[in-house]
VEXVOLUM-42333 format. One record per atom (N, C-alpha, C, CB): residue number from 0; residue in three letters; atom name; x, y, z. Coordinates in Angstrom, 3 decimals. Glycine has a CB too. Layout:
REM VEXVOLUM-42333
   pos   code   site         c1         c2         c3
   NUM    ala     CA          X          Y          Z
...
REM end
This chain:
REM VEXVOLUM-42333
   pos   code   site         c1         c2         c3
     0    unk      N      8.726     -2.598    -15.970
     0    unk     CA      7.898     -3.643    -15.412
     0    unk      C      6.926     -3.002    -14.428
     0    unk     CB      8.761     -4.743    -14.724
     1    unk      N      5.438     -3.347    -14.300
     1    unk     CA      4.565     -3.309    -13.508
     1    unk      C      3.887     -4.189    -12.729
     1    unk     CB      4.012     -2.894    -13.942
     2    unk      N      4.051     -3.965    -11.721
     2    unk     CA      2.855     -4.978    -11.182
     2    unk      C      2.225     -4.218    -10.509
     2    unk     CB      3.152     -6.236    -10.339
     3    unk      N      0.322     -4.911    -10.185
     3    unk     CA     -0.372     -4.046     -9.700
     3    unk      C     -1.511     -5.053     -8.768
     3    unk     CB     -0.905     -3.066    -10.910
     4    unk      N     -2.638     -4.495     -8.014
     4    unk     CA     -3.535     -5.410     -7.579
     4    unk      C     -4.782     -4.385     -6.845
     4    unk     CB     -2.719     -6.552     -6.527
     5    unk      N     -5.719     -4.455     -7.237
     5    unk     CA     -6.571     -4.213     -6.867
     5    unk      C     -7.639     -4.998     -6.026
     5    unk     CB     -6.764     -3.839     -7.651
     6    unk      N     -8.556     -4.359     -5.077
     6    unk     CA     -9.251     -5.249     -4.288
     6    unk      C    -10.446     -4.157     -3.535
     6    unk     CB     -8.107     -6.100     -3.187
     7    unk      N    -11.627     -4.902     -3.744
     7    unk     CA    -12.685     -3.661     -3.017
     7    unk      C    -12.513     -4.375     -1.120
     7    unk     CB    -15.054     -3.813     -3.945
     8    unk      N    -13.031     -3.086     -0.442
     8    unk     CA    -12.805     -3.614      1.032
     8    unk      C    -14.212     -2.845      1.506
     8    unk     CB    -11.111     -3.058      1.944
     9    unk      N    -14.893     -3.610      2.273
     9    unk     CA    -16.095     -2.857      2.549
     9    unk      C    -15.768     -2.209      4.067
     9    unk     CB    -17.515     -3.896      2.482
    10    unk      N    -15.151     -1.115      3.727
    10    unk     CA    -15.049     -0.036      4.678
    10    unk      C    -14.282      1.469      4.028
    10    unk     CB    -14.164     -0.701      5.964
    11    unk      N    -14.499      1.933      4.434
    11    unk     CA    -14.597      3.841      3.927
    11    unk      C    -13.276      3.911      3.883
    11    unk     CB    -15.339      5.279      5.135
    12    unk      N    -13.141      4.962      2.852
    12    unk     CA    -11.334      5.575      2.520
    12    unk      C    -11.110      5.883      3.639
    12    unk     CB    -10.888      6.978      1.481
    13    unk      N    -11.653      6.864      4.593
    13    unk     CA    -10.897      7.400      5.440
    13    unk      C    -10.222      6.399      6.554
    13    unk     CB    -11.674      8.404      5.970
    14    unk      N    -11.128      5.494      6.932
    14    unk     CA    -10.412      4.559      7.886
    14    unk      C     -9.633      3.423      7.223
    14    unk     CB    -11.419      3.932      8.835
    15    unk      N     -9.096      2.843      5.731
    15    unk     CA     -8.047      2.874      5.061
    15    unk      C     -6.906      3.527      5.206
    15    unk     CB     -8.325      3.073      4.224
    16    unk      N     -7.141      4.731      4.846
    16    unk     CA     -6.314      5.619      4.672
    16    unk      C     -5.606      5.835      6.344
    16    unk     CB     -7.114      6.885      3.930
    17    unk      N     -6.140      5.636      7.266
    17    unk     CA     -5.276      5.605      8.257
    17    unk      C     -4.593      4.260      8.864
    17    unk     CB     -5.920      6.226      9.158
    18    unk      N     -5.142      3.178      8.313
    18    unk     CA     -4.386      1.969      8.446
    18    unk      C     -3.152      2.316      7.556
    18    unk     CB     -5.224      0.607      7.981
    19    unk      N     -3.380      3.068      6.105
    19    unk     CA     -2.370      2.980      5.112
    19    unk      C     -1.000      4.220      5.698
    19    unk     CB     -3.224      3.397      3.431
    20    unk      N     -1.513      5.043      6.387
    20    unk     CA     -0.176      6.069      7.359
    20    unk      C      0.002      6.121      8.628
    20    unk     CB     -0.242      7.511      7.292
    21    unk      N     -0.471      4.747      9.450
    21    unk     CA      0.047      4.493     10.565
    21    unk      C      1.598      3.593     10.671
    21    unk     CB     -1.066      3.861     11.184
    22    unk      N      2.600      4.316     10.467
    22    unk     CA      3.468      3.388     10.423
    22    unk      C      3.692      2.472     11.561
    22    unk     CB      4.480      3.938     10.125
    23    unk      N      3.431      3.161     13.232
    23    unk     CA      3.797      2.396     14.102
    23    unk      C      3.121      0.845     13.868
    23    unk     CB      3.481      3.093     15.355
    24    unk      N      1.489      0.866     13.627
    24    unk     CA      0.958     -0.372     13.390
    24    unk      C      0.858     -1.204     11.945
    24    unk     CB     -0.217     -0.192     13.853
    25    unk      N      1.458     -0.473     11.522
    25    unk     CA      1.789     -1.387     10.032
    25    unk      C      2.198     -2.534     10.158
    25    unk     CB      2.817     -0.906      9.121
    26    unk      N      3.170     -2.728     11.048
    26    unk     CA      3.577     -4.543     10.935
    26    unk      C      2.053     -5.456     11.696
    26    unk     CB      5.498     -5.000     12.288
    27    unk      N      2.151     -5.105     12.317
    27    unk     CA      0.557     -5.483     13.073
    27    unk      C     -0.365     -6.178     12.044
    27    unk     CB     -0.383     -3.961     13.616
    28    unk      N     -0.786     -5.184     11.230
    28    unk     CA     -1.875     -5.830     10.500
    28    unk      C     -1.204     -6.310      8.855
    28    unk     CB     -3.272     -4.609     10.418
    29    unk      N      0.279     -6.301      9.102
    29    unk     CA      0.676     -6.089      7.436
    29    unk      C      2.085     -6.936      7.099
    29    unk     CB      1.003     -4.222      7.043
    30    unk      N      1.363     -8.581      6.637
    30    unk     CA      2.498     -9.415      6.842
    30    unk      C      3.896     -9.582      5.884
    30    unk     CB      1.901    -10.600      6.906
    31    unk      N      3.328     -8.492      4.980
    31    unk     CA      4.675     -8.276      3.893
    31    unk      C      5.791     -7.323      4.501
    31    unk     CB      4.157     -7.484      2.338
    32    unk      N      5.733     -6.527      5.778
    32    unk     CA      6.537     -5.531      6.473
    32    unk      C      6.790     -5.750      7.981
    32    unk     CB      5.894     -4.243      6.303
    33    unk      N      8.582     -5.955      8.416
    33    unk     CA      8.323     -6.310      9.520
    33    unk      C      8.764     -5.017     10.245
    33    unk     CB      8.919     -7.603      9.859
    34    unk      N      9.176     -4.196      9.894
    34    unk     CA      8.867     -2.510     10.268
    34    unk      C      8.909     -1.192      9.665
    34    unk     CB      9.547     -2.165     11.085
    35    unk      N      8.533     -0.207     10.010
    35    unk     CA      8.210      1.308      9.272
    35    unk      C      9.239      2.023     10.526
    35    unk     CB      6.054      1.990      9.218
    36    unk      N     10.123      2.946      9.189
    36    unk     CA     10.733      3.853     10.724
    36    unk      C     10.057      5.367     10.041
    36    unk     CB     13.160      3.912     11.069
    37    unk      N      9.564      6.087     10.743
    37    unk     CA      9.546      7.806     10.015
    37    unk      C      7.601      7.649     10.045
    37    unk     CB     10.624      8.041      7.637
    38    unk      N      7.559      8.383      9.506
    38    unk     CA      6.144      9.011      9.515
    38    unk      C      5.544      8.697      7.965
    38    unk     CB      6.230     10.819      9.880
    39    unk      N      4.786      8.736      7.756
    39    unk     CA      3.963      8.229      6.492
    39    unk      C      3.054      9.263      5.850
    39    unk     CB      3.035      7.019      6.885
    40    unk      N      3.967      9.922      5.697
    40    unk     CA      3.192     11.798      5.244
    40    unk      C      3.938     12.300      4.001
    40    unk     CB      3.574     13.350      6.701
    41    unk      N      3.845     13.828      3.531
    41    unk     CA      4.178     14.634      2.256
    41    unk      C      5.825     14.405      2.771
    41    unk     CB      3.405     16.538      2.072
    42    unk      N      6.575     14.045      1.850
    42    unk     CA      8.168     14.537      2.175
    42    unk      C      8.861     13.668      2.836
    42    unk     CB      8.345     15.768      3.007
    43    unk      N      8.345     12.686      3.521
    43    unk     CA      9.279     11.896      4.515
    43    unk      C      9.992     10.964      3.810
    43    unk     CB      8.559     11.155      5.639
    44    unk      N     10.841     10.547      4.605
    44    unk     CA     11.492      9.533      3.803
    44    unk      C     11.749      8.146      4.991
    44    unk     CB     13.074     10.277      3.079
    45    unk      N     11.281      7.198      4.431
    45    unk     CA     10.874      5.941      5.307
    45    unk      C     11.636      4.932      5.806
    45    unk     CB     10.082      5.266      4.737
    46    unk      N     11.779      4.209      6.560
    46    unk     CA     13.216      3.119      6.575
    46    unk      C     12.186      1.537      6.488
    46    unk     CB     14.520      3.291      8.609
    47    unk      N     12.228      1.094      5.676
    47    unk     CA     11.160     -0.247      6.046
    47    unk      C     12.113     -1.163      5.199
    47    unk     CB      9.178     -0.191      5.399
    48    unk      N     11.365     -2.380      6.790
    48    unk     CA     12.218     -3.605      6.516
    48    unk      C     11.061     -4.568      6.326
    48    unk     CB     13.346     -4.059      7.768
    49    unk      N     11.244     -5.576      5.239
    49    unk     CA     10.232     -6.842      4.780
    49    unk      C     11.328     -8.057      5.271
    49    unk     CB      9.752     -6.900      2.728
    50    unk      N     10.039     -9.151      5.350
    50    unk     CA     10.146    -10.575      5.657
    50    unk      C     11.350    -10.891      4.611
    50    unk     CB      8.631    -11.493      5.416
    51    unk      N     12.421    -11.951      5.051
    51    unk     CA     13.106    -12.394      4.315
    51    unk      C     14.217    -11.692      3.442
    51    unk     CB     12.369    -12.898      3.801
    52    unk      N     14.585    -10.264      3.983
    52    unk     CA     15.674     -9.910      3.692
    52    unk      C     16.108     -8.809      4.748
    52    unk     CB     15.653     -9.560      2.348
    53    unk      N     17.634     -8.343      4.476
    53    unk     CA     17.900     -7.709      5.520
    53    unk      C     18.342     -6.283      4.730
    53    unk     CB     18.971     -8.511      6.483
    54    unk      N     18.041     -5.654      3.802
    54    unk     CA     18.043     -4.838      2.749
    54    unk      C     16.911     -4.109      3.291
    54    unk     CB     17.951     -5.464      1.319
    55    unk      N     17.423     -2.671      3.903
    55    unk     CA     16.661     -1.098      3.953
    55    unk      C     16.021     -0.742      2.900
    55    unk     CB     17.550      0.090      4.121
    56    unk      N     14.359     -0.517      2.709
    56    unk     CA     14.121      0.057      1.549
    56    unk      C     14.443      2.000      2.314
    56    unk     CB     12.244     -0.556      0.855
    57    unk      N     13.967      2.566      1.850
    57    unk     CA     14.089      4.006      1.900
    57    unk      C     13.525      4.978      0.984
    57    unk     CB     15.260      4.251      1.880
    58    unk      N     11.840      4.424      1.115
    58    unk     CA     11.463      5.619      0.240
    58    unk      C     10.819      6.830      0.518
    58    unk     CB     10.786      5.254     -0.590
    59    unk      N     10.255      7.749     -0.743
    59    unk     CA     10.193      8.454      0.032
    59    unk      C      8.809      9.109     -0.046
    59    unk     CB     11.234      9.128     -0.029
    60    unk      N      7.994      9.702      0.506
    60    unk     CA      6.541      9.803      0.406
    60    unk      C      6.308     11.006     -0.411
    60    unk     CB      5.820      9.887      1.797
    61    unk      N      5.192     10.950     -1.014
    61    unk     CA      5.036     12.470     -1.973
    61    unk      C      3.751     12.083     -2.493
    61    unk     CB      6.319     12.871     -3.412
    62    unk      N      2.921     13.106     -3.438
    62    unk     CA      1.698     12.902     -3.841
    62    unk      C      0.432     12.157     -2.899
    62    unk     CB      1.974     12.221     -4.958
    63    unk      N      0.776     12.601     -2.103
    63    unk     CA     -0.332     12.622     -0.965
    63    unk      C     -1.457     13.592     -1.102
    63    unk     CB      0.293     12.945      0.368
    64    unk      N     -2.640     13.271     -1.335
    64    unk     CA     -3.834     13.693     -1.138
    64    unk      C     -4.471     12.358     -0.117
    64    unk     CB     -4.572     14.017     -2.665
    65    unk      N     -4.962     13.394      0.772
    65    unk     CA     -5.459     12.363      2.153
    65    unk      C     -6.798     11.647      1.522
    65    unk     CB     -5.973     13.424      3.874
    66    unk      N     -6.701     10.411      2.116
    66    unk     CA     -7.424      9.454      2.015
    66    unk      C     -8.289      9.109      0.495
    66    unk     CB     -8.194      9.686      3.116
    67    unk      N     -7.391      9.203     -0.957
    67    unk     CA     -7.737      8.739     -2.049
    67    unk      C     -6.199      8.523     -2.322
    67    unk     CB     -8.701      9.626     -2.982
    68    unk      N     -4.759      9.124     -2.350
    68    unk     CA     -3.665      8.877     -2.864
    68    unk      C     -2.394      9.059     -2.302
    68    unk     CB     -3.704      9.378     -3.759
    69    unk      N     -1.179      8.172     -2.858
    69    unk     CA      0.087      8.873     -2.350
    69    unk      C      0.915      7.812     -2.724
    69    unk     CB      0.198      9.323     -0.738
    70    unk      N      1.944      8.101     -3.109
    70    unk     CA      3.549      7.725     -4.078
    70    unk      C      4.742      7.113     -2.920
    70    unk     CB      4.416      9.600     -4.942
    71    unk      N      5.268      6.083     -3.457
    71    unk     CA      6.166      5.749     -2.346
    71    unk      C      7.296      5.728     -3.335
    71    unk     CB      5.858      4.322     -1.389
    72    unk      N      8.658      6.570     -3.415
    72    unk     CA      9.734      6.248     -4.484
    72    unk      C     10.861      6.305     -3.965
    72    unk     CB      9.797      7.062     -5.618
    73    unk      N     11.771      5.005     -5.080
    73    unk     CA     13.151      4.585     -4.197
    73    unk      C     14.235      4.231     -5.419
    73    unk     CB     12.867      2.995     -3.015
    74    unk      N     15.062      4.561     -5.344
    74    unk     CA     15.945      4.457     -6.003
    74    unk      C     16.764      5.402     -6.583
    74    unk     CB     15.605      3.901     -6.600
    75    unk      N     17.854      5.147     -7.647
    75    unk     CA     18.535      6.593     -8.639
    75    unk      C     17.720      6.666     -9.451
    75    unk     CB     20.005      6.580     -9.478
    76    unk      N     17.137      7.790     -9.864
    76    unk     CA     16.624      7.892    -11.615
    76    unk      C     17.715      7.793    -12.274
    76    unk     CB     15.884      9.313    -12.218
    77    unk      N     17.245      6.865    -13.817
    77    unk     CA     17.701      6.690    -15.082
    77    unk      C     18.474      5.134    -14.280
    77    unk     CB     18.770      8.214    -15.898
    78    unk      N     19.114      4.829    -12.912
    78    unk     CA     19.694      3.946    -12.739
    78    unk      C     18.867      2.774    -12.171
    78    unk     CB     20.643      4.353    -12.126
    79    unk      N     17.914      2.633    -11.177
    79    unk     CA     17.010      1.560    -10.940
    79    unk      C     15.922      2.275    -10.087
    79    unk     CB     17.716      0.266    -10.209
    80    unk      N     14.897      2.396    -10.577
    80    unk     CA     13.725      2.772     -9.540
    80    unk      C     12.450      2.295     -9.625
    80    unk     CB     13.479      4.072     -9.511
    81    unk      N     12.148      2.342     -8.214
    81    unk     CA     10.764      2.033     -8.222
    81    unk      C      9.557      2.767     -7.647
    81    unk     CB     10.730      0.991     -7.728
    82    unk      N      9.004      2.878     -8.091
    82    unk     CA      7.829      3.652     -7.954
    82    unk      C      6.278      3.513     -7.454
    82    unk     CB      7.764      3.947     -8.941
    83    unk      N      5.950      3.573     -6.283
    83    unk     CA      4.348      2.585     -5.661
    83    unk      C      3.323      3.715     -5.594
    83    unk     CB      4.440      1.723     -3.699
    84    unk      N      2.463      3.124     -5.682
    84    unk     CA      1.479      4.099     -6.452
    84    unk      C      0.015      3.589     -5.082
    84    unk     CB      1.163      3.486     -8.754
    85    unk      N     -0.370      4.590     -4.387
    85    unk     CA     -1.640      3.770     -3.196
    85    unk      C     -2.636      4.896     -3.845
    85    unk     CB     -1.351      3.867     -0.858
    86    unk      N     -3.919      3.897     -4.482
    86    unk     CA     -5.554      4.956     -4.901
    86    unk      C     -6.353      3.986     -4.009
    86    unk     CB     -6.364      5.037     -7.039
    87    unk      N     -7.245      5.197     -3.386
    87    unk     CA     -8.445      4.569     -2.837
    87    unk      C     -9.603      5.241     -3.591
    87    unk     CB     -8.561      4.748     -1.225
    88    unk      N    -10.450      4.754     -4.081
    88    unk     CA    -11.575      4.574     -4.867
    88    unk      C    -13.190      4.737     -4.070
    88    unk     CB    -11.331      3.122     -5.467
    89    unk      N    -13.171      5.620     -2.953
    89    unk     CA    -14.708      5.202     -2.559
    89    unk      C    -16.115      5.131     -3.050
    89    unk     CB    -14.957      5.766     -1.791
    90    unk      N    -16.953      4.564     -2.462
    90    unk     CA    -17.867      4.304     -3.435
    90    unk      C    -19.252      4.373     -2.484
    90    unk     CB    -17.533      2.827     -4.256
    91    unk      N    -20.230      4.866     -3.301
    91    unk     CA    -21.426      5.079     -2.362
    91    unk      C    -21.860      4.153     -1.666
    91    unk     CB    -22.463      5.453     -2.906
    92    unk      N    -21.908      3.216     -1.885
    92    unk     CA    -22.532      2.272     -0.641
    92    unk      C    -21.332      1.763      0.525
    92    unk     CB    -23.264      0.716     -1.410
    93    unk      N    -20.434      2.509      0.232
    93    unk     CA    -19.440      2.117      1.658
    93    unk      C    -18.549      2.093      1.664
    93    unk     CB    -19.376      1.172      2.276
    94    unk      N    -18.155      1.396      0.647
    94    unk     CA    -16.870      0.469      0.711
    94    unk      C    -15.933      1.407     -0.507
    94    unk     CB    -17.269     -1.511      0.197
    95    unk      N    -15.077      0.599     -0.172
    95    unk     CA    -13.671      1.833     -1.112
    95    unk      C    -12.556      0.403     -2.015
    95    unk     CB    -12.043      3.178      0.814
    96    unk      N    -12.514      0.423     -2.708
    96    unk     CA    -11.564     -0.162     -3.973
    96    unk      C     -9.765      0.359     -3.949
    96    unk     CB    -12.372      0.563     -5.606
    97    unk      N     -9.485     -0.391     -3.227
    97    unk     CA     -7.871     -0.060     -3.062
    97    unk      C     -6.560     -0.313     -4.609
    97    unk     CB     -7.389     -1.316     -1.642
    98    unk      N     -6.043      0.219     -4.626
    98    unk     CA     -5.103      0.038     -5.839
    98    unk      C     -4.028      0.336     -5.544
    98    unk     CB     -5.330      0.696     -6.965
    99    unk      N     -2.724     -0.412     -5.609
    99    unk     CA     -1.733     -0.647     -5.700
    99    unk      C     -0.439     -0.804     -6.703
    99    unk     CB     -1.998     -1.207     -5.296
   100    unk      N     -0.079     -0.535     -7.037
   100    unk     CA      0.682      0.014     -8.013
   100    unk      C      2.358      0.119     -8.204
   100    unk     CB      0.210      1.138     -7.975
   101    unk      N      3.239     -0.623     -8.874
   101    unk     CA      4.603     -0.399     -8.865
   101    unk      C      5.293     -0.244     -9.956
   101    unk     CB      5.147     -1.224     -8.303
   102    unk      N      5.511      0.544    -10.262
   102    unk     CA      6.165      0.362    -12.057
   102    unk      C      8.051      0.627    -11.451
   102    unk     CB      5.304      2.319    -13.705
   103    unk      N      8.799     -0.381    -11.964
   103    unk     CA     10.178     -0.946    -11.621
   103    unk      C     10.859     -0.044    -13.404
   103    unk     CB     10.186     -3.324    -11.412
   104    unk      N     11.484      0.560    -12.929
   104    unk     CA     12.626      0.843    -14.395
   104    unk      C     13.714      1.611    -14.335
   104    unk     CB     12.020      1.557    -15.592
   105    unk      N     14.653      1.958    -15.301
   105    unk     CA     16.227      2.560    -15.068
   105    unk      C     16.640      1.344    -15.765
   105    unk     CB     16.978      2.864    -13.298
   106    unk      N     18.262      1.780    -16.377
   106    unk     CA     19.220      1.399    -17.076
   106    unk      C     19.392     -0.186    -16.121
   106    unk     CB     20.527      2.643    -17.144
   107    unk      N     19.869      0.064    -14.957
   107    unk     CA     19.945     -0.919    -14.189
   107    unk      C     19.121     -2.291    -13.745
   107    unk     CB     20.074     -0.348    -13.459
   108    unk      N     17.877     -1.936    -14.036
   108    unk     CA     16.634     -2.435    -13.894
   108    unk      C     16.427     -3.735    -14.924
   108    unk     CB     15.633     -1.252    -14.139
   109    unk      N     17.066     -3.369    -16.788
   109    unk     CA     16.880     -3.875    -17.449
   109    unk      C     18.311     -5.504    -17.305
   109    unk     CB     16.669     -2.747    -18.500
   110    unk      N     19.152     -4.985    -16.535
   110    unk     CA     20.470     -5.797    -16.196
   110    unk      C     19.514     -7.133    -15.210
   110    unk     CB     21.938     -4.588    -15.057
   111    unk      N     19.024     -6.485    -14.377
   111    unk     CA     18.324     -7.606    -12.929
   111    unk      C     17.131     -7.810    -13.170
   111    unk     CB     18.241     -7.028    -11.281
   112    unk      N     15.833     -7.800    -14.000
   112    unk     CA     14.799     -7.872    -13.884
   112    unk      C     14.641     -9.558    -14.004
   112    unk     CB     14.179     -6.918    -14.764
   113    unk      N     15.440    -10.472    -14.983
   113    unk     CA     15.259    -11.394    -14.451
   113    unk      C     15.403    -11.759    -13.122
   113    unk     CB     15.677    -11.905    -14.983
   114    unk      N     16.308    -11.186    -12.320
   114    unk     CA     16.738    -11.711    -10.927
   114    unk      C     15.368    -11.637    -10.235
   114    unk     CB     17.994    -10.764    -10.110
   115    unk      N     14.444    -10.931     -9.902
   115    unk     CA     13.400    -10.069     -8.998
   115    unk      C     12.422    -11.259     -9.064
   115    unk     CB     12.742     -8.380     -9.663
   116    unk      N     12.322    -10.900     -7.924
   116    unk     CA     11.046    -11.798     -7.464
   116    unk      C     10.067    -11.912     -8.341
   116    unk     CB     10.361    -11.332     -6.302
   117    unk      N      8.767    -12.544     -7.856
   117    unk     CA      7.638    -12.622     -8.850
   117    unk      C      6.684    -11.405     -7.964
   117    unk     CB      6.848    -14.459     -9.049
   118    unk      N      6.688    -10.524     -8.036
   118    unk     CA      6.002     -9.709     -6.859
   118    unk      C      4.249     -9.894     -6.680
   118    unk     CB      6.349     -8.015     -7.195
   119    unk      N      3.868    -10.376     -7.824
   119    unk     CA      2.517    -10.600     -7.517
   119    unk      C      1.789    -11.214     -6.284
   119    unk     CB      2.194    -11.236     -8.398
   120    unk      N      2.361    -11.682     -5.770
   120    unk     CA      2.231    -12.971     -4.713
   120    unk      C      2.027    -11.673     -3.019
   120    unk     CB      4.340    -14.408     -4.776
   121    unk      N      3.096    -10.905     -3.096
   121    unk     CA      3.272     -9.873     -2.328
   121    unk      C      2.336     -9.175     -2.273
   121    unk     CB      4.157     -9.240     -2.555
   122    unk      N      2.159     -8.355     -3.345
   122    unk     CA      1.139     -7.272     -3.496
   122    unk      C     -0.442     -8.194     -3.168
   122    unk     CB      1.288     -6.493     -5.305
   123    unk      N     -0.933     -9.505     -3.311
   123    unk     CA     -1.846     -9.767     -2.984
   123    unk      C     -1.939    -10.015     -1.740
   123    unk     CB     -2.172    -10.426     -3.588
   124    unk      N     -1.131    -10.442     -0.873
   124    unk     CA     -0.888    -10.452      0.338
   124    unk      C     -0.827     -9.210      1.215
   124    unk     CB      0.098    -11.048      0.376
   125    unk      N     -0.413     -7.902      0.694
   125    unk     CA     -0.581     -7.103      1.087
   125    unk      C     -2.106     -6.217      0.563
   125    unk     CB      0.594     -6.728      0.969
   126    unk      N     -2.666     -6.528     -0.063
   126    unk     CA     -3.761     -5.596     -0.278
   126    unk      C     -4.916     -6.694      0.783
   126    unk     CB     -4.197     -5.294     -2.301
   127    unk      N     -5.030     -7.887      0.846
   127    unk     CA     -5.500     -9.039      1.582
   127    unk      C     -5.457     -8.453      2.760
   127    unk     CB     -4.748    -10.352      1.495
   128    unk      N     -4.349     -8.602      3.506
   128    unk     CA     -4.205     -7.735      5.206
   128    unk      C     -4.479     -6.532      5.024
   128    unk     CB     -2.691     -7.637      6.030
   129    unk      N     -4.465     -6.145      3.883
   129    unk     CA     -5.299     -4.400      4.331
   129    unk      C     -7.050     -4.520      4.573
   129    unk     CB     -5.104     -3.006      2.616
   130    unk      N     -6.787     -5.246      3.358
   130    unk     CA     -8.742     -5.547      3.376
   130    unk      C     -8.994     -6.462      4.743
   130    unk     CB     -9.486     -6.778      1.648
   131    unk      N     -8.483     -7.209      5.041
   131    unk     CA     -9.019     -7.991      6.492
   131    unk      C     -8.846     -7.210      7.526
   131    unk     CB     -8.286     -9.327      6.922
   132    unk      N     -7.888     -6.181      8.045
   132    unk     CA     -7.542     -5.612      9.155
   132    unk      C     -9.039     -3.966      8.965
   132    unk     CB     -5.408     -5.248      9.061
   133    unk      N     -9.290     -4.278      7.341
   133    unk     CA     -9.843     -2.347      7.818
   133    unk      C    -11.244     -3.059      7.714
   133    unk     CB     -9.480     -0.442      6.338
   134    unk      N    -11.799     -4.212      7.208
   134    unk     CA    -12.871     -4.854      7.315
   134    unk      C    -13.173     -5.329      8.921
   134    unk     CB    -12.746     -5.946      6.324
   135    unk      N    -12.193     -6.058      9.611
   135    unk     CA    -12.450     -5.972     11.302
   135    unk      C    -12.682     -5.051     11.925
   135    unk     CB    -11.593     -6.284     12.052
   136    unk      N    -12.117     -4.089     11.616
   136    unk     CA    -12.259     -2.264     12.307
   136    unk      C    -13.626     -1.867     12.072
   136    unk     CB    -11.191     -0.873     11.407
   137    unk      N    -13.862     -1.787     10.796
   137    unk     CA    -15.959     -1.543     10.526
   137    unk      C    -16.780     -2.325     11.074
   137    unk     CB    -16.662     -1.781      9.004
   138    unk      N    -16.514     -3.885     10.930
   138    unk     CA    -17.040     -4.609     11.908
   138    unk      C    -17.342     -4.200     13.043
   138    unk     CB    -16.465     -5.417     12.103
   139    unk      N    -16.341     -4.174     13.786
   139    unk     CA    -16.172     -3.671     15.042
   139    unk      C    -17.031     -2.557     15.674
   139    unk     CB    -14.981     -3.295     15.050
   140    unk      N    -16.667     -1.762     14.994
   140    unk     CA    -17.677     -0.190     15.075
   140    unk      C    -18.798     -0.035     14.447
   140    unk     CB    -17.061      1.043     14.525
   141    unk      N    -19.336     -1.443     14.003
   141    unk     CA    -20.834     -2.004     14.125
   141    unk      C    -21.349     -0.566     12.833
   141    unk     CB    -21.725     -1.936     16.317
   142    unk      N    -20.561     -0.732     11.647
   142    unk     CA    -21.195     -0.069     10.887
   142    unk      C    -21.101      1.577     11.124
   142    unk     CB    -22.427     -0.629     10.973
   143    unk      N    -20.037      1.534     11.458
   143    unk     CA    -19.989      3.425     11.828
   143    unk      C    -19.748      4.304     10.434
   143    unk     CB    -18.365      3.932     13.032
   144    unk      N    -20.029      5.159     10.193
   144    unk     CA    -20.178      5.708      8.844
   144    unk      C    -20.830      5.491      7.969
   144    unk     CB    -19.461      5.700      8.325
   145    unk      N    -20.819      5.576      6.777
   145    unk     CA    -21.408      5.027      5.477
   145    unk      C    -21.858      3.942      5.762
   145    unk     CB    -20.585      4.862      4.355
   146    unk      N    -23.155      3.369      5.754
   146    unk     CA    -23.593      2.021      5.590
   146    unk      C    -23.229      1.008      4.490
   146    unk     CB    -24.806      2.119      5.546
   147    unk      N    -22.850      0.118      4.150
   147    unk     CA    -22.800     -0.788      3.236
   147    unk      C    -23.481     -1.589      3.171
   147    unk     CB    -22.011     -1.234      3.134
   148    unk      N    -23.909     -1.408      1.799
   148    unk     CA    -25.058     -2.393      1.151
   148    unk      C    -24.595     -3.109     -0.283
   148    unk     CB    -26.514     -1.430      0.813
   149    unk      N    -25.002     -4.197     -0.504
   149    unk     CA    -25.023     -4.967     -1.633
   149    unk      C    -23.644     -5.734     -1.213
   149    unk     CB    -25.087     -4.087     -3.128
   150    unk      N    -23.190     -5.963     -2.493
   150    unk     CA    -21.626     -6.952     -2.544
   150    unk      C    -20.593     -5.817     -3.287
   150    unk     CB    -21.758     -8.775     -3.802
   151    unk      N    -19.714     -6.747     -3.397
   151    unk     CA    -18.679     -6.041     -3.794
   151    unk      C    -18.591     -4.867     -5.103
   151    unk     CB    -17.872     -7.044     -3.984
   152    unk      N    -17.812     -3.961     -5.210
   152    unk     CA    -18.167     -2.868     -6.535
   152    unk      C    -17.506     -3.245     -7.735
   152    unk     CB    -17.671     -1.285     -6.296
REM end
């Protein structure tokens, strides 16, 4: 199973990309997470807790290239895992195209997949507070960097 969501945000990968590995302020701007423990880099391994359950995720960071990519993975292989996938997409007139990404599978996976949420609902909610929190920040800094022009890409 996959789910995915894409969304353009008119502000630059790089200041994305540091909303996307600030763990201390992640809950701040990010209403699907009510905390990040660990660092948000090559190798770490994360403790984050979401709204409405009391279940540790624990994944773990890898495929990091700064400010276009990086892998969040949790689970046993072959037994249930999941796999999150963060691309930033920039684009000449400014703005950067975020992508999100989860592909769910393992032996175990095929037992509970009815059980699982509808995750779509999530992932739009979370790419939403990314785009509103890194869109206030450019605001803010009155256009600092790359100018943006036209509408969306």
């Amino acid at each position: 199973m996959t789910c995915s969501v894409e969304v353009n945000i008119r502000a630059d990968a790089e200041s994305i990309w540091s909303l996307l590995t600030d763990a201390t302020s992640f809950p701040r701007w990010n209403s699907t997470v009510t905390s990040v423990k660990g660092q948000i880099r090559e190798g770490e391994r994360l403790r984050l807790h979401v709204p409405g359950t009391n279940r540790t995720f624990t994944p773990m960071v890898s495929g990091v290239v700064a400010a276009r990519r990086m892998i969040w993975s949790d689970g046993l292989p072959w037994i249930f895992t999941g796999i999150r996938t963060f691309v930033l997409k920039p684009h000449d007139h400014g703005s950067t195209t975020f992508v999100m990404e989860e592909r769910f599978s393992g032996l175990m996976f095929a037992l509970v997949k009815r059980m699982l949420p509808d995750f779509r609902p999530i992932f739009e909610a979370y790419a939403n507070d990314l785009k509103r929190e890194a869109e206030r920040i450019a605001h803010a800094r009155g256009g600092e960097g790359k100018p943006i022009v036209g509408g969306d890409a």
